[in-house]
BAMAR-615703 format. One line per field, with one value per residue: x, y negated, z negated of N, C-alpha, C in turn; residue number from 1. Coordinates in Angstrom, 3 decimals, padded with zeros to 6 digits. Last residue first. Layout:
N
nx = (X; ...) .
ny = (Y; ...) .
nz = (Z; ...) .
cax = (X; ...) .
cay = (Y; ...) .
caz = (Z; ...) .
cx = (X; ...) .
cy = (Y; ...) .
cz = (Z; ...) .
i = (NUM; ...) .
***
This chain:
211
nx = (032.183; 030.999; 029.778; 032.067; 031.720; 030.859; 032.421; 034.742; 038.025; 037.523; 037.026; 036.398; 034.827; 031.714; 030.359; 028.521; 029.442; 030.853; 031.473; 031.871; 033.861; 032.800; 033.637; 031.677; 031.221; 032.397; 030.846; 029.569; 028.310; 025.745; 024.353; 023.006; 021.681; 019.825; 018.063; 018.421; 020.212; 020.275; 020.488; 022.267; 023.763; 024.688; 027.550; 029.324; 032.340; 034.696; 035.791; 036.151; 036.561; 037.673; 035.768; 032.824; 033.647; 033.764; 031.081; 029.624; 029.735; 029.586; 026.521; 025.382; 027.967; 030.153; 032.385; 035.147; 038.516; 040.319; 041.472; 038.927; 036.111; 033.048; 030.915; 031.499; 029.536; 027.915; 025.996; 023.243; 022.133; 018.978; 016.969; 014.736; 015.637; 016.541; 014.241; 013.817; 015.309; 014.926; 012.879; 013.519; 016.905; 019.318; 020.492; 023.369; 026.548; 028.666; 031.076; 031.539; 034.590; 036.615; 038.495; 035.743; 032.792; 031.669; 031.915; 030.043; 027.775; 026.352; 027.066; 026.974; 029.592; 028.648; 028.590; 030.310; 030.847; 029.426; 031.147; 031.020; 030.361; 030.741; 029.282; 029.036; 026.033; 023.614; 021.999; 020.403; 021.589; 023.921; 023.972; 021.129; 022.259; 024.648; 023.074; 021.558; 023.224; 024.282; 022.233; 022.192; 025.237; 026.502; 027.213; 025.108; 023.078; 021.014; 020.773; 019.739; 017.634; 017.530; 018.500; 017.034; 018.889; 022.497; 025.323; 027.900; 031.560; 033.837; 037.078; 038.562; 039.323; 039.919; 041.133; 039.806; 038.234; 035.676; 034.923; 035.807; 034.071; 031.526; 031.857; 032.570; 030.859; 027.553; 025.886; 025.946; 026.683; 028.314; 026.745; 027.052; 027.412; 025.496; 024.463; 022.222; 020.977; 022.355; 022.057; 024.374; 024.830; 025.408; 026.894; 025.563; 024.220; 021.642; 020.310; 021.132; 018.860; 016.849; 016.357; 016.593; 014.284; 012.324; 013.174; 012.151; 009.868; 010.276; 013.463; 016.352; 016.871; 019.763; 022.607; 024.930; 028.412; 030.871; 034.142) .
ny = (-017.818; -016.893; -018.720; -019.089; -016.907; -015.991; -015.945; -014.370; -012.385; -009.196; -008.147; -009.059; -007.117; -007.291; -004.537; -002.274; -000.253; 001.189; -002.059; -003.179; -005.088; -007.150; -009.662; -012.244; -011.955; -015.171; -017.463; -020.934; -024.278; -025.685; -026.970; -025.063; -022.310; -020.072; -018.853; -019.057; -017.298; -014.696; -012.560; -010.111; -008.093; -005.141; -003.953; -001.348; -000.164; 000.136; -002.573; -004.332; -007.747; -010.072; -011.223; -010.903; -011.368; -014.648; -015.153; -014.122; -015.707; -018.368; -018.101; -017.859; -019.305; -018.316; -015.741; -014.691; -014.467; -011.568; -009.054; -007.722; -009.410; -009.581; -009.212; -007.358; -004.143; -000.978; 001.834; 003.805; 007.263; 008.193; 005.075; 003.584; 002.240; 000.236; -001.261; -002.462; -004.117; -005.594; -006.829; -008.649; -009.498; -007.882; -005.149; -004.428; -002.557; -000.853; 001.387; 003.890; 004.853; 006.420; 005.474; 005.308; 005.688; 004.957; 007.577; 008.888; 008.630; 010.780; 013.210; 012.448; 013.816; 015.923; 015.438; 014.210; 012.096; 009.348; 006.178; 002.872; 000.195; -002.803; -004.476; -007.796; -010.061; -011.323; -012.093; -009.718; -007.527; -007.052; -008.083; -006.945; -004.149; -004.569; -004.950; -002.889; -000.888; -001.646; -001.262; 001.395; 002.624; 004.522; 006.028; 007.171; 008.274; 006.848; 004.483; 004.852; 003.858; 001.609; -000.587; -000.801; -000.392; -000.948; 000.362; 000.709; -000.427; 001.814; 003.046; 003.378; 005.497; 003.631; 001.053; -001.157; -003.184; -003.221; -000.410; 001.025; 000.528; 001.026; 003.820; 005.373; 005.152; 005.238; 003.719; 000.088; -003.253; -006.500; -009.649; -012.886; -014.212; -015.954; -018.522; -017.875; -014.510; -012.467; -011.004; -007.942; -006.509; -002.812; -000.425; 003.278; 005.558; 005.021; 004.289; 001.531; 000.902; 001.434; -000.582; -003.167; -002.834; -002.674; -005.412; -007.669; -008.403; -009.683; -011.001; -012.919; -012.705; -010.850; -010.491; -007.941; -007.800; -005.791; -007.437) .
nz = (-021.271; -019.717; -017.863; -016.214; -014.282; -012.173; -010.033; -011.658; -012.547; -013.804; -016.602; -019.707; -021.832; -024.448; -026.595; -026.365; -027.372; -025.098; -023.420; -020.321; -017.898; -015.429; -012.870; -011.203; -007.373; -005.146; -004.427; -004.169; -005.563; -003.916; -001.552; -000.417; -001.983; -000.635; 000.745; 003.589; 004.471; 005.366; 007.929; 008.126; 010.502; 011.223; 013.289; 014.295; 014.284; 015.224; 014.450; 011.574; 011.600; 012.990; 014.300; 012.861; 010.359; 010.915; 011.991; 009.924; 007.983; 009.154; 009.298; 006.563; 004.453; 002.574; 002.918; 000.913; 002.749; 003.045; 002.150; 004.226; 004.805; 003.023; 000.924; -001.779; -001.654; -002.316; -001.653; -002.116; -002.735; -001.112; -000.917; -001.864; -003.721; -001.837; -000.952; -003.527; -003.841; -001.365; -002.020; -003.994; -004.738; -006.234; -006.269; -008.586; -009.102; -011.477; -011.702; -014.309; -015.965; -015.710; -014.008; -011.728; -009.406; -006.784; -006.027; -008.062; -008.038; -006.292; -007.850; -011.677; -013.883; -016.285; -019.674; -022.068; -021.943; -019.691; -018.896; -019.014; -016.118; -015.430; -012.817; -011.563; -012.652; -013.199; -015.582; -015.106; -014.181; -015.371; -017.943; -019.075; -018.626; -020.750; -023.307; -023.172; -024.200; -026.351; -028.008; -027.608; -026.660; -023.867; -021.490; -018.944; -017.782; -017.860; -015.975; -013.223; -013.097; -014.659; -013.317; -009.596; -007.513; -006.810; -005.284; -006.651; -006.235; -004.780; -004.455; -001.424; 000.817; 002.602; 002.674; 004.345; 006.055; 005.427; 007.048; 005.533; 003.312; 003.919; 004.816; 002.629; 000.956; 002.340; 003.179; 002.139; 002.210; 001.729; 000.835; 000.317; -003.102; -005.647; -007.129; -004.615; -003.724; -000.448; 002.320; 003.747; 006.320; 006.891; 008.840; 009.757; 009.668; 009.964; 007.745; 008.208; 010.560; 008.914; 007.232; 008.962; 009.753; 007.742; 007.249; 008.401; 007.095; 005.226; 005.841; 007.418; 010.817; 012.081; 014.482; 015.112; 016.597; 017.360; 016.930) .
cax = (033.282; 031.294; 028.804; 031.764; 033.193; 029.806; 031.586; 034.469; 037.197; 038.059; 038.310; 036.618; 035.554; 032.629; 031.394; 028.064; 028.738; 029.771; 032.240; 031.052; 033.410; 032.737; 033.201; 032.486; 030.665; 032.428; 031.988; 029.451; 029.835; 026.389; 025.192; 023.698; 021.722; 020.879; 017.665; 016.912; 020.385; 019.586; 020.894; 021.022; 024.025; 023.727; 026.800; 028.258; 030.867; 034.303; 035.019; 036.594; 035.936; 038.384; 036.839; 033.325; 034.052; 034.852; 032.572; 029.454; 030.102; 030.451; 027.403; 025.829; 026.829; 029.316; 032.331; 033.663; 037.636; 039.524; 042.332; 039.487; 037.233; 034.496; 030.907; 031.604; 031.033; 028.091; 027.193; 024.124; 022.976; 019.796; 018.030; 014.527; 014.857; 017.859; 015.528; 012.551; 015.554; 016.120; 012.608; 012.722; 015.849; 018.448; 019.855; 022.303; 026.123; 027.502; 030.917; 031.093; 033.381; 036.029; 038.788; 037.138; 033.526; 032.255; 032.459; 031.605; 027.713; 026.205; 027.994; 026.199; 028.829; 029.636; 028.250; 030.029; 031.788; 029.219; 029.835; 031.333; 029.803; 031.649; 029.309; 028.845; 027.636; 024.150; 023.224; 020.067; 020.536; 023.333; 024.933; 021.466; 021.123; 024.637; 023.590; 020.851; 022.226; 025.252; 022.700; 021.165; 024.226; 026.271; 028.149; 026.358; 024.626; 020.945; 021.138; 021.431; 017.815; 016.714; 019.468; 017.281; 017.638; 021.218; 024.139; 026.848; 029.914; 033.367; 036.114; 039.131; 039.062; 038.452; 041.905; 040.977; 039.258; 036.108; 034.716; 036.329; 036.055; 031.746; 031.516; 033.730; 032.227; 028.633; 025.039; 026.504; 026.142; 028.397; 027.516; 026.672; 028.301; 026.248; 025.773; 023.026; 020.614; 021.926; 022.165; 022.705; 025.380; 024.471; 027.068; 026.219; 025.873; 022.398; 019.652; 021.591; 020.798; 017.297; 016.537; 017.877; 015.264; 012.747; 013.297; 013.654; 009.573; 009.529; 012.006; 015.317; 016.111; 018.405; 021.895; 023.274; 027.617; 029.689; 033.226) .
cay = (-018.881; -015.690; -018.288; -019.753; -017.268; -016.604; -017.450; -015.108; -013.741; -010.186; -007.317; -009.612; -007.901; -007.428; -005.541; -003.792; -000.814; 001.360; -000.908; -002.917; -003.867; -007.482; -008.233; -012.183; -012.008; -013.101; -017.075; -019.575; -023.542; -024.917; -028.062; -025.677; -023.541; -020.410; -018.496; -019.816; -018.864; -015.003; -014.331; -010.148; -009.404; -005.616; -004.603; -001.773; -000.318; 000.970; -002.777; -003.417; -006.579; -009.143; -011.679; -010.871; -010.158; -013.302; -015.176; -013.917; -014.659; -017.740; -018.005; -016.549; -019.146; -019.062; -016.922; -014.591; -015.470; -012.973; -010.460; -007.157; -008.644; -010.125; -009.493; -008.751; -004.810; -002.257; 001.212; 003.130; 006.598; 008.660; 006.417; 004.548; 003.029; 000.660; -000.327; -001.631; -003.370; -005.280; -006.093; -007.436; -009.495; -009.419; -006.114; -004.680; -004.101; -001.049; 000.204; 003.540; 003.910; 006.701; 005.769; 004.700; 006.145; 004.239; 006.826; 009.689; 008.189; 009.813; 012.802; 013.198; 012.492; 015.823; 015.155; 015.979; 012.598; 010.287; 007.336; 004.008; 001.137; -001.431; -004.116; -007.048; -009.551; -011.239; -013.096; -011.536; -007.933; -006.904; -008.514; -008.014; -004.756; -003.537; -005.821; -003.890; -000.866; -001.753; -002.499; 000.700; 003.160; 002.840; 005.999; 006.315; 008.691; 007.805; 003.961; 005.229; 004.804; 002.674; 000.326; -001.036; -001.214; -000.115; -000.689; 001.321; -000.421; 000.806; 002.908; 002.750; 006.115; 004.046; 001.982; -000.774; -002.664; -004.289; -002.121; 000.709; 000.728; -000.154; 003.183; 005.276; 004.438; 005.772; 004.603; 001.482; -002.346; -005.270; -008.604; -011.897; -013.924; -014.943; -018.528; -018.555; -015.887; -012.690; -011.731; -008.653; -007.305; -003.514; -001.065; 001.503; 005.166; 005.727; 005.487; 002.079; 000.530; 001.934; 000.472; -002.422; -002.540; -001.504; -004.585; -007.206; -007.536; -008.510; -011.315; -011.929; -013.726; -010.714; -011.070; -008.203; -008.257; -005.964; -006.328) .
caz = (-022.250; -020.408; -018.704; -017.360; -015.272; -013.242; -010.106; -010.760; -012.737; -012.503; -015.916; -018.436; -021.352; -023.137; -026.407; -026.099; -028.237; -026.020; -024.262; -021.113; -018.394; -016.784; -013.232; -011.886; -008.907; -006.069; -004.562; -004.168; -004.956; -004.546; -002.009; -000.007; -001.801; -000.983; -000.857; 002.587; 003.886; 003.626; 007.467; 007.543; 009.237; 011.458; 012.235; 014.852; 013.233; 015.372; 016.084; 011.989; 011.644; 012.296; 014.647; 014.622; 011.301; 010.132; 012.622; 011.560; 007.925; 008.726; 010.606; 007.584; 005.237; 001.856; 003.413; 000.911; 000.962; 003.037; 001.898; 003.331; 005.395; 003.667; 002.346; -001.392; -002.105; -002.066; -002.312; -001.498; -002.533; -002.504; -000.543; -000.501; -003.767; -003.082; -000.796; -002.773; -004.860; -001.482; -000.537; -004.177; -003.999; -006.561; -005.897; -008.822; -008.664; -010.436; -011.096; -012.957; -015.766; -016.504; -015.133; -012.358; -011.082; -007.972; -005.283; -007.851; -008.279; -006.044; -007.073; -010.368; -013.480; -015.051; -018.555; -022.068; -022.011; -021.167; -018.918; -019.493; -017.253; -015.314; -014.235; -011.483; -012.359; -011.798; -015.252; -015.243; -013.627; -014.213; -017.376; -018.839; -018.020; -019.348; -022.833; -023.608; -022.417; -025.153; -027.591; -027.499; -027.260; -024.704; -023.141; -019.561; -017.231; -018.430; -017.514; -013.468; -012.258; -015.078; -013.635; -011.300; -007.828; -007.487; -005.077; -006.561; -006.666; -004.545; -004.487; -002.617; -000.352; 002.913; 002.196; 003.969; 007.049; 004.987; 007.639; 006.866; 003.321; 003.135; 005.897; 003.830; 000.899; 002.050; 002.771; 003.413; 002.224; 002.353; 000.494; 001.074; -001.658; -005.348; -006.200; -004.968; -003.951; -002.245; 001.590; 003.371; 005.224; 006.695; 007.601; 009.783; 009.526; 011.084; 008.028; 007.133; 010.648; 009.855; 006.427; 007.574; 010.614; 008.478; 006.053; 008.915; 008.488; 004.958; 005.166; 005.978; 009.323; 012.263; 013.289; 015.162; 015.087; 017.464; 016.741) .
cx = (032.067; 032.189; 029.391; 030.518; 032.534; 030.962; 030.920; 033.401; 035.937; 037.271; 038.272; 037.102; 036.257; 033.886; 031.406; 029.170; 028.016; 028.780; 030.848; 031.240; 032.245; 032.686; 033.974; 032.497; 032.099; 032.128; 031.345; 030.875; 029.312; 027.308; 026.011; 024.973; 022.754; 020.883; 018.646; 017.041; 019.482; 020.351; 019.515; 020.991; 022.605; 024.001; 026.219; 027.855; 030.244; 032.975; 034.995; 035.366; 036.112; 038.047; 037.620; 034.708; 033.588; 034.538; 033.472; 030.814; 030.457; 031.096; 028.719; 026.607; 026.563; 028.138; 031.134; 033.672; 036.183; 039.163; 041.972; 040.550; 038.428; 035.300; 031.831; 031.439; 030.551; 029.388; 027.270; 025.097; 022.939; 020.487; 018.706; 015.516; 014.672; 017.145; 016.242; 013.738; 014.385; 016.134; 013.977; 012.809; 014.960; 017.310; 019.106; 021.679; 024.757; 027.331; 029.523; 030.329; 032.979; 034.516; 038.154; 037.380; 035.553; 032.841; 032.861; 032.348; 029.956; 026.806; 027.591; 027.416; 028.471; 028.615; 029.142; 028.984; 031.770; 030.212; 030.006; 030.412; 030.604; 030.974; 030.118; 029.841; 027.820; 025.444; 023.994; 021.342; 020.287; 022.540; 024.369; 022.349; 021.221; 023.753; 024.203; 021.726; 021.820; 024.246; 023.688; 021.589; 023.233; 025.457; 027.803; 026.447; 025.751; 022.469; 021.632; 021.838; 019.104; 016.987; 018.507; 018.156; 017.004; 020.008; 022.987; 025.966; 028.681; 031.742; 035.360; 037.442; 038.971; 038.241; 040.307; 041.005; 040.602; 037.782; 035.214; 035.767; 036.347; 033.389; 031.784; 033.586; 032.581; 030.049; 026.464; 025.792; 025.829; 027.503; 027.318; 027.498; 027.599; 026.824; 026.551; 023.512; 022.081; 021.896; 022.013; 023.129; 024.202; 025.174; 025.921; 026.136; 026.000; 023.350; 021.125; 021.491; 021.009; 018.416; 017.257; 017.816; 016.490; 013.773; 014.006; 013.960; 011.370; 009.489; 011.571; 014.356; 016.138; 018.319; 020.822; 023.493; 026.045; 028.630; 031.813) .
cy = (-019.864; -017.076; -017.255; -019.310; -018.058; -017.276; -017.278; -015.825; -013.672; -011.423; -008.252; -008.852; -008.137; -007.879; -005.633; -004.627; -001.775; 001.040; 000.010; -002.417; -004.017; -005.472; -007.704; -010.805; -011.934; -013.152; -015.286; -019.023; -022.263; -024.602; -027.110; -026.691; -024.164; -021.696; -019.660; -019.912; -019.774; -016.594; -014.325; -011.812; -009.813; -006.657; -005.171; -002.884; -000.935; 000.735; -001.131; -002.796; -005.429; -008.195; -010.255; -010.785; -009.612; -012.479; -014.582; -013.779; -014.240; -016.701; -018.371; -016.894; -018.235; -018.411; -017.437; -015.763; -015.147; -013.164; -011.478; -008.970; -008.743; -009.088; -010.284; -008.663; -006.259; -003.033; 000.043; 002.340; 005.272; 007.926; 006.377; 005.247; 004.385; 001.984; 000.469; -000.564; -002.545; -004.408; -005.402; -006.715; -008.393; -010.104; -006.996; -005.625; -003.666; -002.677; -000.103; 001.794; 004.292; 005.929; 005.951; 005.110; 005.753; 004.308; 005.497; 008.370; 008.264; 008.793; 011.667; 012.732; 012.949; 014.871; 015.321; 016.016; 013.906; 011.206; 008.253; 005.218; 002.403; -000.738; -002.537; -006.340; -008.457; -010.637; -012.457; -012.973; -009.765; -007.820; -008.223; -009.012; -006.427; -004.273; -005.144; -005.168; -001.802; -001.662; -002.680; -001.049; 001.722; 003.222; 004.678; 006.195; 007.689; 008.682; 005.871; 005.580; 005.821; 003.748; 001.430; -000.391; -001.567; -001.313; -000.401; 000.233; 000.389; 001.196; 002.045; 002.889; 005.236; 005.374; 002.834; 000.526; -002.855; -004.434; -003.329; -000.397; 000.190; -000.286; 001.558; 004.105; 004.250; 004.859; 005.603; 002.078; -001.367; -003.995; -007.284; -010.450; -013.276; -014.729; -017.417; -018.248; -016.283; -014.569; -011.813; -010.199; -008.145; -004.984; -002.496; 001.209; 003.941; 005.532; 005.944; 003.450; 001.684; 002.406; 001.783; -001.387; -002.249; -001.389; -003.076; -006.249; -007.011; -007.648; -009.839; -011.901; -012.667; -012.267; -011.011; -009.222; -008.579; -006.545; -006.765) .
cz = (-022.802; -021.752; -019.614; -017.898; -016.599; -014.574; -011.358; -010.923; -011.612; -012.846; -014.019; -017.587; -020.028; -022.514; -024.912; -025.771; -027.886; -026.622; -024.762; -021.915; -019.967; -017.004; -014.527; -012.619; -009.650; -007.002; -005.195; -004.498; -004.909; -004.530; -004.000; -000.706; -001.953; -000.904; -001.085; 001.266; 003.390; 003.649; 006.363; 007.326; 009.455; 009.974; 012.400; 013.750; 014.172; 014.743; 016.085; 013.216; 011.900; 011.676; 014.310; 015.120; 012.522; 010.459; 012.097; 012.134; 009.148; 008.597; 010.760; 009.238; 006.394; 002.775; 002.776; 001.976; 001.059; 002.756; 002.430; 003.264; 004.531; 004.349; 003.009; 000.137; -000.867; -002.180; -001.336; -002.053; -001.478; -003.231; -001.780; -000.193; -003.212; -003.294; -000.802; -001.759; -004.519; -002.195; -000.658; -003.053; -003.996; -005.763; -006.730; -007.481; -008.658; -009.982; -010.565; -012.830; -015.063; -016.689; -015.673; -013.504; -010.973; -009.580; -005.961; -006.636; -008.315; -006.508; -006.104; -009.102; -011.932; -014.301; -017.380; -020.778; -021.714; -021.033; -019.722; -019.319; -018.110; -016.824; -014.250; -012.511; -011.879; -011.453; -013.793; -015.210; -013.862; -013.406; -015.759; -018.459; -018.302; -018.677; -021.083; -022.702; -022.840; -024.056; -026.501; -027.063; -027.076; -025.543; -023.591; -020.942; -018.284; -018.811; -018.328; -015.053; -012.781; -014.460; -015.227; -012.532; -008.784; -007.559; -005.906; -006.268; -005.962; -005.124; -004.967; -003.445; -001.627; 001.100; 002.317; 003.360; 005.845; 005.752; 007.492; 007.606; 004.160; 003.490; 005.370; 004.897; 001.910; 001.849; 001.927; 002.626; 003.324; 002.287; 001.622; 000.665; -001.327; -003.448; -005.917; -006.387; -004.357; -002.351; -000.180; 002.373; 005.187; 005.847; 007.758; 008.868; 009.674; 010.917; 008.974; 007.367; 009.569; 010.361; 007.562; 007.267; 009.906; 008.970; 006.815; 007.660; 009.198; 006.523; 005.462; 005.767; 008.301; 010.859; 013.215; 013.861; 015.606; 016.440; 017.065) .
i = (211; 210; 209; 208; 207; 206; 205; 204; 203; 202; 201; 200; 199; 198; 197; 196; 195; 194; 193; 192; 191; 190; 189; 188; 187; 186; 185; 184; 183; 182; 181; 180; 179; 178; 177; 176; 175; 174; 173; 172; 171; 170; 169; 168; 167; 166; 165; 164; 163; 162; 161; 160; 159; 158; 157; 156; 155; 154; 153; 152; 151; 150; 149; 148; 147; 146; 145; 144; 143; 142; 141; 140; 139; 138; 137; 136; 135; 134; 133; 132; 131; 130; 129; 128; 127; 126; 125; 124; 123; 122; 121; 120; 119; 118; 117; 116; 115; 114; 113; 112; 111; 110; 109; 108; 107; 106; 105; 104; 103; 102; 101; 100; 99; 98; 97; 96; 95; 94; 93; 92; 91; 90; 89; 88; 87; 86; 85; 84; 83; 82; 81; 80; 79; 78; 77; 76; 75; 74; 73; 72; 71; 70; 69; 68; 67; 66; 65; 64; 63; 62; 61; 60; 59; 58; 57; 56; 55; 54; 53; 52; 51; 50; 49; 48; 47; 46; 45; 44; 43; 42; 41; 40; 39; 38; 37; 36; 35; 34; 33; 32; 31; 30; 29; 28; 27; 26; 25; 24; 23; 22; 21; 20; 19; 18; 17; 16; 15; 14; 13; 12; 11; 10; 9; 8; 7; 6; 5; 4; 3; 2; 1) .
***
C-alpha cells in the first residue's frame, strides 16, 4: 500500500490534520512504552486498514476527557480514577455510561455493552487535534493478528506489505519520544466500575503497575 512518512513536530500538524480531513488513516506516534497507533475520522476507515471486520468497534481518540466525562456512570471517585487511568498511567479505558442518556453518536463506535472505550493523546500537538474534530477513533498501529511494531520503519514495512492498498497512509515517525532500549507493546485495558473499582479486561505493557 501507499505509505507517506513525514518527522513529528509542529509543522507536520496541518498535514495530519489534512490527511484526516480527507478519509485517510493517519499513524501517529506515542511516548514510550506506548505503540504507534491508528487514527481516522471514522471506524470504518481505522477497520479497514487494520484489514478487519469494519463494524468492530474501536476507542475514541480524546484530548481530554473533560470532553466526554459528562456521558458516564462514575461518581466522583470513579472520574477520578477514569482520568487517571487515561491520562497518567496511559491505558486505555472502558467507561460505563448513564442509563437515562442516549449516548451521542460520536461516541456509538466505541460503546460495548454498555461502556465506551477511550484512549487519550499524550502529545500536545496531538490533544490540540483531538480538538479540531468532532470525532476521532483510534487503535494499536498494526495489521490486524500482528505484533505492534516498536519503530517507525517497522511500522512502515507492515503495512507496506499488508495494509490494506485502498488507504493511502500518512505515518507520522515519533522515534524521538521513544526510547530505545524500552520494551513497548499495547496498552494495557482496564474497565472502570462506578465507583472506581478496576478490572483488567487485556493485559499489556502497563500490566504491572495494576499488581
Amino acid at each position: 500500500m501507499d505509505v507517506t512518512v513525514i518527522k513529528y513536530g509542529d509543522e507536520a500538524l496541518p498535514e495530519i490534520e489534512r490527511h484526516l480531513s480527507e478519509g485517510q488513516p493517519v499513524v501517529l506516534p506515542n511516548p514510550s512504552p506506548l505503540p504507534y497507533v491508528v487514527v481516522a475520522i471514522s471506524q470504518v476507515i481505522v477497520n479497514g486498514l487494520k484489514c478487519r471486520s469494519i463494524d468492530q468497534y474501536v476507542a475514541s481518540f480524546i484530548g481530554t476527557f473533560e470532553t466526554v466525562k459528562q456521558y458516564f456512570n462514575l461518581d466522583q471517585h470513579g472520574m477520578e480514577i477514569a482520568e487517571e487511568c487515561l491520562i497518567e498511567k496511559k491505558m486505555t479505558v472502558l467507561c460505563p455510561v448513564k442509563n437515562d442518556i442516549e449516548v451521542p453518536a460520536f461516541l456509538q463506535p466505541s460503546l460495548t455493552n454498555n461502556h465506551v472505550l477511550l484512549f487519550a493523546a499524550h502529545l500536545a500537538g496531538l490533544q490540540q487535534l483531538c480538538l479540531k474534530f468532532p470525532s476521532l477513533y483510534v487503535s494499536s498501529g498494526n495489521v490486524t493478528k500482528m505484533e505492534p511494531k516498536q519503530f517507525c520503519t517497522d511500522v512502515q514495512a507492515q503495512f507496506k506489505e499488508f495494509g490494506n492498498p485502498e488507504f493511502r497512509l500518512l505515518l507520522v515517525d515519533g522515534d524521538h519520544f521513544r526510547d530505545r532500549h524500552q520494551r513497548h507493546g499495547s496498552t494495557t485495558m482496564v474497565m472502570v466500575s462506578p465507583t472506581g473499582k478496576l478490572s483488567i479486561k487485556r493485559k499489556g505493557i502497563q500490566q504491572l503497575d495494576l499488581e
